[in-house]
C-alpha positions in Angstrom: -17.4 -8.5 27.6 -18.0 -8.9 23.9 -21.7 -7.4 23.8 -19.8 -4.0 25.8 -17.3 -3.9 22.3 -19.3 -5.1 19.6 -21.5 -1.9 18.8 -17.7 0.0 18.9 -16.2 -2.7 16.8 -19.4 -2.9 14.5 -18.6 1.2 13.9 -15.2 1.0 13.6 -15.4 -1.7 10.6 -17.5 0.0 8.4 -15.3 3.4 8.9 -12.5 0.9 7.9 -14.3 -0.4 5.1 -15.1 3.2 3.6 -11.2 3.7 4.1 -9.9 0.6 2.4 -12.1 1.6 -0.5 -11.1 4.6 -0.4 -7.4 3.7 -0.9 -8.2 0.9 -3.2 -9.4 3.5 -5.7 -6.2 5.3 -5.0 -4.4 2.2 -5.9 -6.4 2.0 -9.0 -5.6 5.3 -10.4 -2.3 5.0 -9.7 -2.4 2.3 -12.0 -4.2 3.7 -14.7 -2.4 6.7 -14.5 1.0 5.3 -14.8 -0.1 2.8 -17.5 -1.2 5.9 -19.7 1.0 8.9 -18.9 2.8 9.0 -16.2 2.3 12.7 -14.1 4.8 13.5 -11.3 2.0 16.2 -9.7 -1.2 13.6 -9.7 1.6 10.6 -8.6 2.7 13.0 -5.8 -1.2 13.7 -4.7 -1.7 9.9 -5.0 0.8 9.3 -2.7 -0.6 12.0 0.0 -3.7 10.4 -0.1 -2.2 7.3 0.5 0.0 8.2 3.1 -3.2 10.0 4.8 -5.8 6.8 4.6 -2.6 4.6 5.9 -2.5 6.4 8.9 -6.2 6.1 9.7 -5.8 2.7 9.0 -2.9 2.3 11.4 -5.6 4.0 14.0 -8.3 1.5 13.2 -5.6 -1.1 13.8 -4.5 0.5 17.3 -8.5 1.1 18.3 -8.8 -2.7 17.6 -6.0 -4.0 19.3 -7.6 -2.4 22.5 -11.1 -3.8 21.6 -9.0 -7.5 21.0 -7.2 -7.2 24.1 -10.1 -6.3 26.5 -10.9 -10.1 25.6 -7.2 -11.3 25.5 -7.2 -12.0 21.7 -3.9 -11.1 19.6 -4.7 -8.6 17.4 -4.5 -10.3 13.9 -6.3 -12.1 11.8 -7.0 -15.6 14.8 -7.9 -12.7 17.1 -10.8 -11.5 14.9 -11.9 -14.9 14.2 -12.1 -15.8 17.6 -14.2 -12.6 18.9 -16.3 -13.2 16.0 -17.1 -16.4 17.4 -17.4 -15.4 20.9 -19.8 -12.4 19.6 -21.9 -15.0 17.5 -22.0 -17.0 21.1 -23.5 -14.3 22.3 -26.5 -14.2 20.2 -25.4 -10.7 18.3 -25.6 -10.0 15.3 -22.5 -10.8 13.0 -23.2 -11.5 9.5 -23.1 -8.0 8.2 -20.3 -6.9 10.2 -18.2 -10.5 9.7 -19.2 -9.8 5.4 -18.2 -6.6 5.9 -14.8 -7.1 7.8 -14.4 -10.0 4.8 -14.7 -7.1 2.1 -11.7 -5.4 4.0 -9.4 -8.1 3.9 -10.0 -8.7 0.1 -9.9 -4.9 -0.8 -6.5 -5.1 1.7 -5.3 -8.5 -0.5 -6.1 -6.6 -3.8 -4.4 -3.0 -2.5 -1.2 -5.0 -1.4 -1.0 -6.7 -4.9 -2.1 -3.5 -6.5 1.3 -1.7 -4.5 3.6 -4.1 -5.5 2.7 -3.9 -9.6 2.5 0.4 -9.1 6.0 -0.2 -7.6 7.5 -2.4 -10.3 5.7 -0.4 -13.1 7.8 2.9 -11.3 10.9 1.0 -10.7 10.6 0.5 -14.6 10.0 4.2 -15.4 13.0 5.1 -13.3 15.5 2.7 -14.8 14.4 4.3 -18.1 14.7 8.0 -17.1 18.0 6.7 -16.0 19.1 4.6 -19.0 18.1 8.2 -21.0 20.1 10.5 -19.1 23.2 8.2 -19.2 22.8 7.8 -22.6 22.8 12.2 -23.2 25.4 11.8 -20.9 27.5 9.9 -23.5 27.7 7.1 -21.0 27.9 3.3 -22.5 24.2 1.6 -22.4 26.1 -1.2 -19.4 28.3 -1.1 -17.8 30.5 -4.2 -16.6 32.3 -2.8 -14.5 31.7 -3.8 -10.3 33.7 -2.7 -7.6 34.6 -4.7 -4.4 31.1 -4.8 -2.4 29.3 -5.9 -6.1 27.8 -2.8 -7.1 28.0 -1.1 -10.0 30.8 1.8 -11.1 29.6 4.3 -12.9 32.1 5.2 -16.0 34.3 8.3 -14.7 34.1 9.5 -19.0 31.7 10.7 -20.3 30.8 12.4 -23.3 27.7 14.9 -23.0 25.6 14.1 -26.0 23.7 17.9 -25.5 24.9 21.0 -27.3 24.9 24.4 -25.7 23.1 27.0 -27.8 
C-alpha cells in the first residue's frame, strides 16, 4: 500500500517544508523586531501570517494522518518512522524525502523554541507598559497586598501623575 501513498506523501513534505520555512522566518522577525523596536502594526501582520501557515500546517497534519492510517500507523513521529521503513522495504526512494521531512522537524524544534523566547520577550514588554501606566497612575511600584484566592489587589488610591492642559 505504501508505493499507492508515497508520491502523495513525497508532495505533501516538500509543501510542508516550504511552510515551516516559511513560518520560521516569521518567527525570526518577530524576534528581531521585538529585540529592536517593538511595532504593534508589523507584530499584528506577524501574527496573521502565523495564524495562516498554522492552519496549513494543521492540514498537512490531517492529509497525513489519512496517508498514516491507510497503513495503520499513528500519526506521530513512530508512525513516520515506521512508513519510512516500510517505504524503504519497498525499494522507493526515501533519502530525499526522509532529509527533507528531517529539515521539518528541526525548523519545527527551532520555531517552538523560537515561540516561547518571542512570548517571554512580549510578556516582558507588557509588564513594563504596565509597570508605566501604574506608575502615571500614581500607583506604588508593588504592591503587597493579595486577596483570598492569591492574586494580586490592585491599590483602590491612586494619584494620577498626568496634568490636564
Amino acid at each position: 500500500m505504501v508505493e499507492k501513498t508515497w508520491p502523495i506523501a513525497e508532495k505533501l513534505i516538500i509543501n510542508t517544508l516550504d511552510l515551516t520555512r516559511q513560518l520560521h522566518r516569521q518567527f525570526v522577525q518577530e524576534a528581531d523586531m521585538l529585540k529592536d523596536s517593538p511595532q504593534p502594526e508589523l507584530l499584528d501582520a506577524i501574527t496573521a501570517n502565523k495564524r495562516q501557515l498554522l492552519s496549513q500546517l494543521e492540514q498537512f497534519n490531517q492529509q497525513c494522518g489519512q496517508i498514516l492510517a491507510t497503513e495503520k500507523l499513528p500519526n506521530n513521529r513512530d508512525g513516520f518512522k515506521v512508513y519510512f521503513q516500510r517505504a524503504e522495504a519497498e525499494g522507493l526512494p526515501t533519502t530525499e524525502t526522509f532529509k527533507n521531512w528531517s529539515q521539518i522537524q528541526l525548523l519545527c524544534s527551532e520555531c517552538k523554541a523560537l515561540n516561547e523566547q518571542n512570548g517571554a520577550s512580549i510578556e516582558l514588554l507588557a509588564q513594563h507598559t504596565k509597570r508605566s501606566l501604574d506608575i502615571l497612575k500614581g500607583k506604588p511600584f508593588s504592591s503587597n497586598t493579595y486577596g483570598r484566592d492569591g492574586i494580586t489587589k490592585s491599590d483602590p488610591v491612586t494619584h494620577t501623575l498626568t496634568f490636564y492642559l
